[in-house]
C-alpha positions as a Markdown table, in Angstrom:
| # | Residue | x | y | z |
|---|---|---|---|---|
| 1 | Unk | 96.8 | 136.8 | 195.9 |
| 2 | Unk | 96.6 | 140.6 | 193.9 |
| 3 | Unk | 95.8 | 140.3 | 190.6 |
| 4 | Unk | 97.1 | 143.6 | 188.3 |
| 5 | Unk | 93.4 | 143.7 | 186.0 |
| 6 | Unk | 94.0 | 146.9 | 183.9 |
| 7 | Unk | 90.2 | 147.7 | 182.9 |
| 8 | Unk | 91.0 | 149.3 | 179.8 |
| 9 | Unk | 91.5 | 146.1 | 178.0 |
| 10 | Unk | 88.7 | 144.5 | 175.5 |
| 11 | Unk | 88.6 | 141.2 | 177.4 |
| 12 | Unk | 90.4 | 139.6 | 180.0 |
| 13 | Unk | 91.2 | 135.7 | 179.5 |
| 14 | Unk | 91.5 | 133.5 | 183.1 |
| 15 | Unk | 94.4 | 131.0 | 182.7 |
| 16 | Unk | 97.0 | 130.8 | 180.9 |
| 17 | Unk | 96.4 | 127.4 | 179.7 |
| 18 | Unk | 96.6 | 126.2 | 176.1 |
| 19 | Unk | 93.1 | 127.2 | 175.9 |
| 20 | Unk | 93.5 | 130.4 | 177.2 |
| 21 | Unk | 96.5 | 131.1 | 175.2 |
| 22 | Unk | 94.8 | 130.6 | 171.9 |
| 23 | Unk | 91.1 | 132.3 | 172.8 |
| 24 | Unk | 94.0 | 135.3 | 173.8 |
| 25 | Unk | 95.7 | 135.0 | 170.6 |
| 26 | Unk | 92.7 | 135.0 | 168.2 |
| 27 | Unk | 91.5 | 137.6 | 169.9 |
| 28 | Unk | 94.3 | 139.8 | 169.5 |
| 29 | Unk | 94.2 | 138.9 | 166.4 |
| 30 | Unk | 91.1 | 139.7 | 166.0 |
| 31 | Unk | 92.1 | 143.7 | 167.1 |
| 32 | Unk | 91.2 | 143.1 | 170.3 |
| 33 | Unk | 93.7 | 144.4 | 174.0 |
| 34 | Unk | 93.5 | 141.3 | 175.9 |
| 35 | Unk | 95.0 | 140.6 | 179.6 |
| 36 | Unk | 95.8 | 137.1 | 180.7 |
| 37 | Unk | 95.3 | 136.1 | 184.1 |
| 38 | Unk | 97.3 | 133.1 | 185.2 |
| 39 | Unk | 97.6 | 132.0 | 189.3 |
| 40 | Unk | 101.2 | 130.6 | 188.8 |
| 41 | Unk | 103.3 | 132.9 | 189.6 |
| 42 | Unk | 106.0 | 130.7 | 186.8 |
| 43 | Unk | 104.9 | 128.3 | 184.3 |
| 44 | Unk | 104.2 | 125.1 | 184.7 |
| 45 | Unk | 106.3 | 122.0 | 183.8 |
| 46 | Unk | 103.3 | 119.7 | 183.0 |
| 47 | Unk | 102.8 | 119.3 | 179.9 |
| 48 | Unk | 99.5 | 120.3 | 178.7 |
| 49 | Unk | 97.5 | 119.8 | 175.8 |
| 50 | Unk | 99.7 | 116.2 | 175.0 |
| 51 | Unk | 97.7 | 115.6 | 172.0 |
| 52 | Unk | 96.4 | 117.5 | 168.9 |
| 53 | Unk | 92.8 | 116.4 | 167.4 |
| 54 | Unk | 91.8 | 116.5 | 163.9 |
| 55 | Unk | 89.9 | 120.0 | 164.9 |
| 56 | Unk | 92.5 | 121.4 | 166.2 |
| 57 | Unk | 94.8 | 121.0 | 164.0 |
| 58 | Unk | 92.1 | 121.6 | 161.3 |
| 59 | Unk | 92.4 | 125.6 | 163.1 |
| 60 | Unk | 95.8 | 125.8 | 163.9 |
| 61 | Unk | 96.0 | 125.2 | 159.7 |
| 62 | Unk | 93.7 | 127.7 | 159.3 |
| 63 | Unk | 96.1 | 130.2 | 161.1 |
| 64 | Unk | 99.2 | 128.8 | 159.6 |
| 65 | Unk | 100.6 | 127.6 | 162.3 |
| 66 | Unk | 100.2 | 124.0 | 162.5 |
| 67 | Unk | 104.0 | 123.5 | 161.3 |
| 68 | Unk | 105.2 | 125.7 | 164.6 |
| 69 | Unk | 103.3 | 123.4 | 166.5 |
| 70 | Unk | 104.4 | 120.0 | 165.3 |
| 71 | Unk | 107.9 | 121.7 | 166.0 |
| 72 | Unk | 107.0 | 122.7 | 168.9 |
| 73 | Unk | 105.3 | 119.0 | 170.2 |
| 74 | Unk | 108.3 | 117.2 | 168.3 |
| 75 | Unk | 111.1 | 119.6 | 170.3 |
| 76 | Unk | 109.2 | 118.8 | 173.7 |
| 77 | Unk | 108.7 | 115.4 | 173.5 |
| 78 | Unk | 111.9 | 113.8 | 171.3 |
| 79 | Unk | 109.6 | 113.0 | 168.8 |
| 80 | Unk | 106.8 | 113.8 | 166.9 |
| 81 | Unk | 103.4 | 113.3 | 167.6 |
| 82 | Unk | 100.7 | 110.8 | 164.9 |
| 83 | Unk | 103.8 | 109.7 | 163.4 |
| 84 | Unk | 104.2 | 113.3 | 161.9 |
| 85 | Unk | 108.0 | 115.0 | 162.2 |
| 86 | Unk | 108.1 | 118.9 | 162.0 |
Protein backbone atom coordinates (compact mmCIF):
# COMPACT_ATOMS: atom_id res chain seq x y z
CA UNK A 1 0.00 0.00 0.00
CA UNK A 2 1.50 3.89 -1.24
CA UNK A 3 0.29 6.48 0.77
CA UNK A 4 0.34 10.15 -1.17
CA UNK A 5 1.77 12.26 2.38
CA UNK A 6 2.35 15.77 0.92
CA UNK A 7 4.86 17.16 3.72
CA UNK A 8 3.87 20.61 3.37
CA UNK A 9 0.76 20.20 5.44
CA UNK A 10 0.51 21.33 9.31
CA UNK A 11 -0.50 17.86 10.53
CA UNK A 12 -1.49 14.79 9.08
CA UNK A 13 -4.57 12.88 10.82
CA UNK A 14 -4.39 8.60 10.47
CA UNK A 15 -7.96 7.45 9.79
CA UNK A 16 -10.62 8.71 8.59
CA UNK A 17 -12.81 7.61 11.41
CA UNK A 18 -15.26 9.85 13.19
CA UNK A 19 -12.48 10.73 15.33
CA UNK A 20 -10.26 11.51 12.77
CA UNK A 21 -12.73 13.50 10.95
CA UNK A 22 -13.45 15.91 13.64
CA UNK A 23 -9.57 16.28 15.13
CA UNK A 24 -9.25 17.15 11.03
CA UNK A 25 -12.02 19.50 11.06
CA UNK A 26 -11.15 21.54 14.15
CA UNK A 27 -7.97 21.76 13.04
CA UNK A 28 -8.73 23.25 9.80
CA UNK A 29 -10.67 25.27 11.58
CA UNK A 30 -8.30 26.18 13.59
CA UNK A 31 -6.06 27.56 10.20
CA UNK A 32 -4.36 24.67 10.03
CA UNK A 33 -3.56 22.38 6.10
CA UNK A 34 -4.39 19.04 7.29
CA UNK A 35 -4.10 15.53 5.20
CA UNK A 36 -6.19 12.58 6.11
CA UNK A 37 -4.86 9.29 5.82
CA UNK A 38 -7.47 6.48 5.60
CA UNK A 39 -6.39 2.55 4.44
CA UNK A 40 -9.81 1.99 2.67
CA UNK A 41 -9.47 2.62 -0.44
CA UNK A 42 -13.83 3.50 -0.26
CA UNK A 43 -15.82 4.18 2.80
CA UNK A 44 -17.01 1.99 4.90
CA UNK A 45 -20.61 0.81 5.36
CA UNK A 46 -20.44 0.22 9.19
CA UNK A 47 -21.74 2.50 10.95
CA UNK A 48 -19.54 4.23 13.28
CA UNK A 49 -19.87 6.29 16.14
CA UNK A 50 -23.87 4.78 16.77
CA UNK A 51 -24.19 6.90 19.67
CA UNK A 52 -23.65 10.56 20.82
CA UNK A 53 -22.68 11.27 24.61
CA UNK A 54 -23.47 14.18 26.58
CA UNK A 55 -19.71 15.49 25.75
CA UNK A 56 -19.97 15.16 22.55
CA UNK A 57 -22.81 16.66 21.89
CA UNK A 58 -21.90 19.32 24.48
CA UNK A 59 -18.93 20.17 21.47
CA UNK A 60 -20.64 19.54 18.45
CA UNK A 61 -23.06 22.54 20.22
CA UNK A 62 -20.23 24.46 20.71
CA UNK A 63 -19.51 24.31 16.90
CA UNK A 64 -23.06 24.59 15.89
CA UNK A 65 -23.45 21.67 14.52
CA UNK A 66 -25.25 19.45 16.72
CA UNK A 67 -28.59 19.98 14.48
CA UNK A 68 -26.60 18.56 11.27
CA UNK A 69 -25.75 15.71 13.23
CA UNK A 70 -29.12 14.69 14.68
CA UNK A 71 -30.12 15.00 10.85
CA UNK A 72 -27.56 13.25 9.99
CA UNK A 73 -27.99 10.12 12.80
CA UNK A 74 -31.96 10.42 12.23
CA UNK A 75 -31.47 10.12 8.07
CA UNK A 76 -29.07 6.98 8.65
CA UNK A 77 -30.93 5.14 10.97
CA UNK A 78 -35.00 5.92 10.32
CA UNK A 79 -35.09 7.56 13.30
CA UNK A 80 -33.61 9.63 15.71
CA UNK A 81 -31.37 8.88 18.32
CA UNK A 82 -32.31 9.71 22.64
CA UNK A 83 -35.73 10.16 21.52
CA UNK A 84 -34.54 13.47 19.73
CA UNK A 85 -35.92 14.06 15.86
CA UNK A 86 -33.72 16.54 13.75
Amino acid sequence: MTANVNQDMDATVVGAGPVGLVLAAELALAGARVQILERLAEPSEAMKAGAINVPTAEALDRRARWRDAARATFSQRGGGFTGLGP
